[in-house]
ZAMAR-669366 format. One record per atom (N, C-alpha, C): residue in three letters; chain; atom name; x, y, z. Coordinates in steps of 0.02 Angstrom, whole numbers, plus 32768, in hexadecimal, padded with zeros to 4 digits. Layout:
REM ZAMAR-669366
<"ala","A","CA",<X,Y,Z>>
...
END
This chain:
REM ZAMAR-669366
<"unk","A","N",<3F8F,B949,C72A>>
<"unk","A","CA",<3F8D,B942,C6E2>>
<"unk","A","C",<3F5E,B90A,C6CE>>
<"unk","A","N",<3F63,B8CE,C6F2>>
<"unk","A","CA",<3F3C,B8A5,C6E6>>
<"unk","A","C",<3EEA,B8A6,C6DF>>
<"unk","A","N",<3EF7,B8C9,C730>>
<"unk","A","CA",<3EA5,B8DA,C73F>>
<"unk","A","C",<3E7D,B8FB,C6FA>>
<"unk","A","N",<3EA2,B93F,C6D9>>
<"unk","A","CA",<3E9C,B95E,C6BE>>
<"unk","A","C",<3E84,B940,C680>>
<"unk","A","N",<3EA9,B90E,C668>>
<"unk","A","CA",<3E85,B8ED,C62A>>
<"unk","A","C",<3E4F,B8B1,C61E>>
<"unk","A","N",<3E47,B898,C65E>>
<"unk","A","CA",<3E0D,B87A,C68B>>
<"unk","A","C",<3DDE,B8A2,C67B>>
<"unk","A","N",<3DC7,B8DD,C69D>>
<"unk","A","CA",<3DA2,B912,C69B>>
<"unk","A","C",<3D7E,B917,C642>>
<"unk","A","N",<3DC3,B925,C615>>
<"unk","A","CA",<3DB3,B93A,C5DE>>
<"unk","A","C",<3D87,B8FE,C5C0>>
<"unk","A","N",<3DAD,B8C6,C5CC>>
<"unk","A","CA",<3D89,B87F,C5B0>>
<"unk","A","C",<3D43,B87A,C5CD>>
<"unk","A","N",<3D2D,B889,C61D>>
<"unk","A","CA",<3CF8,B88F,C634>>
<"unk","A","C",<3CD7,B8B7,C602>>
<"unk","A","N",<3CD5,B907,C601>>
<"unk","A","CA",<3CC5,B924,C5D7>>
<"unk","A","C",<3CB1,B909,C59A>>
<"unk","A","N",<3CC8,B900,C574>>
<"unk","A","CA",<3CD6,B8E1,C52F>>
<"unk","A","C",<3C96,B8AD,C50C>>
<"unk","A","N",<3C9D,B86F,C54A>>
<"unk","A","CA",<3C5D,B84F,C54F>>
<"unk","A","C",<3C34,B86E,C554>>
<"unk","A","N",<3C19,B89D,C589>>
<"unk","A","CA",<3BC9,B8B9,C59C>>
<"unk","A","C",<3BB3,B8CF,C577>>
<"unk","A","N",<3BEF,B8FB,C52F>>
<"unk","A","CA",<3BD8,B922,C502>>
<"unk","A","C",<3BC7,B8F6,C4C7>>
<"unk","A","N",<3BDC,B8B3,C4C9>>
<"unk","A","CA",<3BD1,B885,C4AD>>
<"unk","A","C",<3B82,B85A,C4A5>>
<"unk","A","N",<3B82,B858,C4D1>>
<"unk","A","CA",<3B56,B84A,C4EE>>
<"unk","A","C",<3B02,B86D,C4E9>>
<"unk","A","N",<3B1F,B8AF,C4EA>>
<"unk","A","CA",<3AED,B8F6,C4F5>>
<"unk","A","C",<3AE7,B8E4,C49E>>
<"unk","A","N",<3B0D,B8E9,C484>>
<"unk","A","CA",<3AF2,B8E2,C426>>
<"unk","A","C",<3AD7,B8BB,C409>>
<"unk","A","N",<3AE8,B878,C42B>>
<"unk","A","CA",<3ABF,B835,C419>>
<"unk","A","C",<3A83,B848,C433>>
<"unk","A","N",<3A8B,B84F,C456>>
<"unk","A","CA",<3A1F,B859,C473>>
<"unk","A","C",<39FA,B88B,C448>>
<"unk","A","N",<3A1B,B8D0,C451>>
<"unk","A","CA",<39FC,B8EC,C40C>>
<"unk","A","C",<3A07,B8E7,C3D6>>
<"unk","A","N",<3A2B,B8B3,C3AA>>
<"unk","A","CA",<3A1C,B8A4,C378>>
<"unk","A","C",<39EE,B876,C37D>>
<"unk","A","N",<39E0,B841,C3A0>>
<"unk","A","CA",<39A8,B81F,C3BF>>
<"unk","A","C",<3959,B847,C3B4>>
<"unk","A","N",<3961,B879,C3E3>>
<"unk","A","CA",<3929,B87F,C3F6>>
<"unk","A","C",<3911,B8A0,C3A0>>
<"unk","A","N",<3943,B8C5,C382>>
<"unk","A","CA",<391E,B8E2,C34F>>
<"unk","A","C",<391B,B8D9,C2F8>>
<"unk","A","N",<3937,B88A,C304>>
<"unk","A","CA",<391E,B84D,C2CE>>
<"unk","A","C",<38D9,B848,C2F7>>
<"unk","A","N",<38C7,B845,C32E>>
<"unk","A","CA",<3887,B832,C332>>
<"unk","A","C",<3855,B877,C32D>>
<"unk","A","N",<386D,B8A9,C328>>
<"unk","A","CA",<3845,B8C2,C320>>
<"unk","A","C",<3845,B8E5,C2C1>>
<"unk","A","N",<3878,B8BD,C29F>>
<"unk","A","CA",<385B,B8C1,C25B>>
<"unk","A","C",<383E,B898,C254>>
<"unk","A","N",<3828,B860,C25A>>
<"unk","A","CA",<3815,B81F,C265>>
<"unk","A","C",<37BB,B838,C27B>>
<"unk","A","N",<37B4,B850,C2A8>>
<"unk","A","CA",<376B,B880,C2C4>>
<"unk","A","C",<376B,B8C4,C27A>>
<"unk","A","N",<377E,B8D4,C275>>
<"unk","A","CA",<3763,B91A,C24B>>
<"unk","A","C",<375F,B8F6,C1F2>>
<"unk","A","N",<378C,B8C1,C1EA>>
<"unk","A","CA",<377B,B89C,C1AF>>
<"unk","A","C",<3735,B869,C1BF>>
<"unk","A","N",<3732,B84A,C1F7>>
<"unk","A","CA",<36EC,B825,C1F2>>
<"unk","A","C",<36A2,B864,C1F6>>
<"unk","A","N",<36B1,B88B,C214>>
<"unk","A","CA",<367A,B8C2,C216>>
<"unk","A","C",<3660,B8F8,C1D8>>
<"unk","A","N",<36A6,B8ED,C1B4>>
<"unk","A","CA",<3684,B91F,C17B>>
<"unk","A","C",<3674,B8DC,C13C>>
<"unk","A","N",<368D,B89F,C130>>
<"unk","A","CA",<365D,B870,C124>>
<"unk","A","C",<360C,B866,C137>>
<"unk","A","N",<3606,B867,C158>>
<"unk","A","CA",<35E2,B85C,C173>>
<"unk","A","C",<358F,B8AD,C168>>
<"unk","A","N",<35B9,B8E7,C16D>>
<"unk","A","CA",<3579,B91B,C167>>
<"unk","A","C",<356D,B941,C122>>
<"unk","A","N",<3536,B950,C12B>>
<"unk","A","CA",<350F,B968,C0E8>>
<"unk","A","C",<3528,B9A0,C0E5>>
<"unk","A","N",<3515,B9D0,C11E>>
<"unk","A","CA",<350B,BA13,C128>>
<"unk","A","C",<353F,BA40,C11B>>
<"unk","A","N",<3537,BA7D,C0DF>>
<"unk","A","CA",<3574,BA88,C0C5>>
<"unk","A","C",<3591,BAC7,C100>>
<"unk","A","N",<357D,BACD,C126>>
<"unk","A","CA",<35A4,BAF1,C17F>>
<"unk","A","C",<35CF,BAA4,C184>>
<"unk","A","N",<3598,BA9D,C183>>
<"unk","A","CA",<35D0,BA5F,C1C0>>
<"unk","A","C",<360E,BA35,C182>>
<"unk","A","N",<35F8,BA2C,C14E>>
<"unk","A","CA",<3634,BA25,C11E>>
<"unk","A","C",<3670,BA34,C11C>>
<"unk","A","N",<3663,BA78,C121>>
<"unk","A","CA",<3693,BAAD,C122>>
<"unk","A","C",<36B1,BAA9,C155>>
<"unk","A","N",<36A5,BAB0,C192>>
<"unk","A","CA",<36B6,BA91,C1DB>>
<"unk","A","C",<36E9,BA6B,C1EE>>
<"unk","A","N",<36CF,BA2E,C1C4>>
<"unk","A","CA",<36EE,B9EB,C1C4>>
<"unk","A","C",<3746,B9F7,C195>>
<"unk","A","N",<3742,BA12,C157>>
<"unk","A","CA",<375D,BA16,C146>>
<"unk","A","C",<37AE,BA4C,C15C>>
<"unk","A","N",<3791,BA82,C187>>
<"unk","A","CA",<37B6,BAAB,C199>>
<"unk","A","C",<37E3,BA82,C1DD>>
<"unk","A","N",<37B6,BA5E,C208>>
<"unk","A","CA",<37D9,BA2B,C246>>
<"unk","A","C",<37FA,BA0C,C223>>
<"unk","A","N",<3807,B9D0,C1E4>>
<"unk","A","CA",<382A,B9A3,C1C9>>
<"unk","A","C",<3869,B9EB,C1BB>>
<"unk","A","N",<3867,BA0C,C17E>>
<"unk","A","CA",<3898,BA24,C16B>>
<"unk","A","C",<38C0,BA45,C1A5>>
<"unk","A","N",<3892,BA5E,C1F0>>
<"unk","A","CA",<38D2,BA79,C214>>
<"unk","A","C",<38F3,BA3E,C24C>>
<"unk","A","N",<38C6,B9F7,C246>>
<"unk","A","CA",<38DB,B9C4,C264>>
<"unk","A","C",<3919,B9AB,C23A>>
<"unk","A","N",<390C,B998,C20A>>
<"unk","A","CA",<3945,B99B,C1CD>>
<"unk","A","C",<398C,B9BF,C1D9>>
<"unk","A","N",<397A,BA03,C1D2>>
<"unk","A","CA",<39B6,BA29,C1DB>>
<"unk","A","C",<39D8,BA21,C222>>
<"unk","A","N",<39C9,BA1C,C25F>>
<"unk","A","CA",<39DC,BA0A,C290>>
<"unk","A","C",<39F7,B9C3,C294>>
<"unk","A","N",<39DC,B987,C283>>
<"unk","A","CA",<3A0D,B95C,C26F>>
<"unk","A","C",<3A30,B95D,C247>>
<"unk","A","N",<3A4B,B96A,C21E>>
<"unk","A","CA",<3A80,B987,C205>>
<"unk","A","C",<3AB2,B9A6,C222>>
<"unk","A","N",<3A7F,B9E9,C239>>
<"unk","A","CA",<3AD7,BA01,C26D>>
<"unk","A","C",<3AEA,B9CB,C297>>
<"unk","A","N",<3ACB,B9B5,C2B2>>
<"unk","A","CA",<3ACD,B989,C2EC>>
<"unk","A","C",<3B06,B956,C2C1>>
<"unk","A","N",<3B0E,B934,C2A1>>
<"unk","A","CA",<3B17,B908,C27A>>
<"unk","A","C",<3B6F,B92C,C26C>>
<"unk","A","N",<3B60,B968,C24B>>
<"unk","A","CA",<3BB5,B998,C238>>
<"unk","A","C",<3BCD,B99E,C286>>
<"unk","A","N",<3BB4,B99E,C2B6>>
<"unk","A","CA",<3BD6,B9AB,C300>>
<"unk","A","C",<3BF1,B96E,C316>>
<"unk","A","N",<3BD1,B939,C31A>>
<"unk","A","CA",<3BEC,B8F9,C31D>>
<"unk","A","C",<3C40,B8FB,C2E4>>
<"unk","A","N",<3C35,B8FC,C2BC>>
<"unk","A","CA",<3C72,B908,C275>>
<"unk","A","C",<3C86,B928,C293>>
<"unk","A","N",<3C93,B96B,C2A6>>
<"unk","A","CA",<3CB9,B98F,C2BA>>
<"unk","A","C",<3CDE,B988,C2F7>>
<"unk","A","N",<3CBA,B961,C31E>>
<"unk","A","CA",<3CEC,B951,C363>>
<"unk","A","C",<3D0F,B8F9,C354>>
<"unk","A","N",<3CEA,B8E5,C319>>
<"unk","A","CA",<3D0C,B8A7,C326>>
<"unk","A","C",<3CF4,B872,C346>>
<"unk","A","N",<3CB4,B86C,C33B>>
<"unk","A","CA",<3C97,B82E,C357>>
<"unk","A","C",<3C6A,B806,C31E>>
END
């Protein structure tokens, strides 16, 4: 029984862990798709820029409700 909730706590962290990094990694990558569409003229690449932020956006977010939802 013990082992068993060891395990879960093991668990628990890694997944912990696993969310911090991608929430990590993909503040930095709104962080990149906001300095890049600053940055260009070109209305392709505008457009571009803007479509990476809003689905970088939306992914932190979930990311953000999953954390909430488990409680960290």
């Amino acid at each position: 029984m013990k082992l068993l909730k060891m395990s879960e706590k093991a668990a628990r962290l890694k997944e912990e862990r696993r969310l911090r990094g991608e929430i990590r990694r993909v503040r930095d990558a709104i962080d990149t798709a906001r300095n890049h569409f600053e940055q260009v003229v070109d209305p392709t690449l505008i457009d571009c820029y803007i479509y990476e932020l809003n689905a970088a956006q939306l992914r932190y977010q979930f990311l953000l409700r999953s954390c909430k939802d488990r409680g960290l």
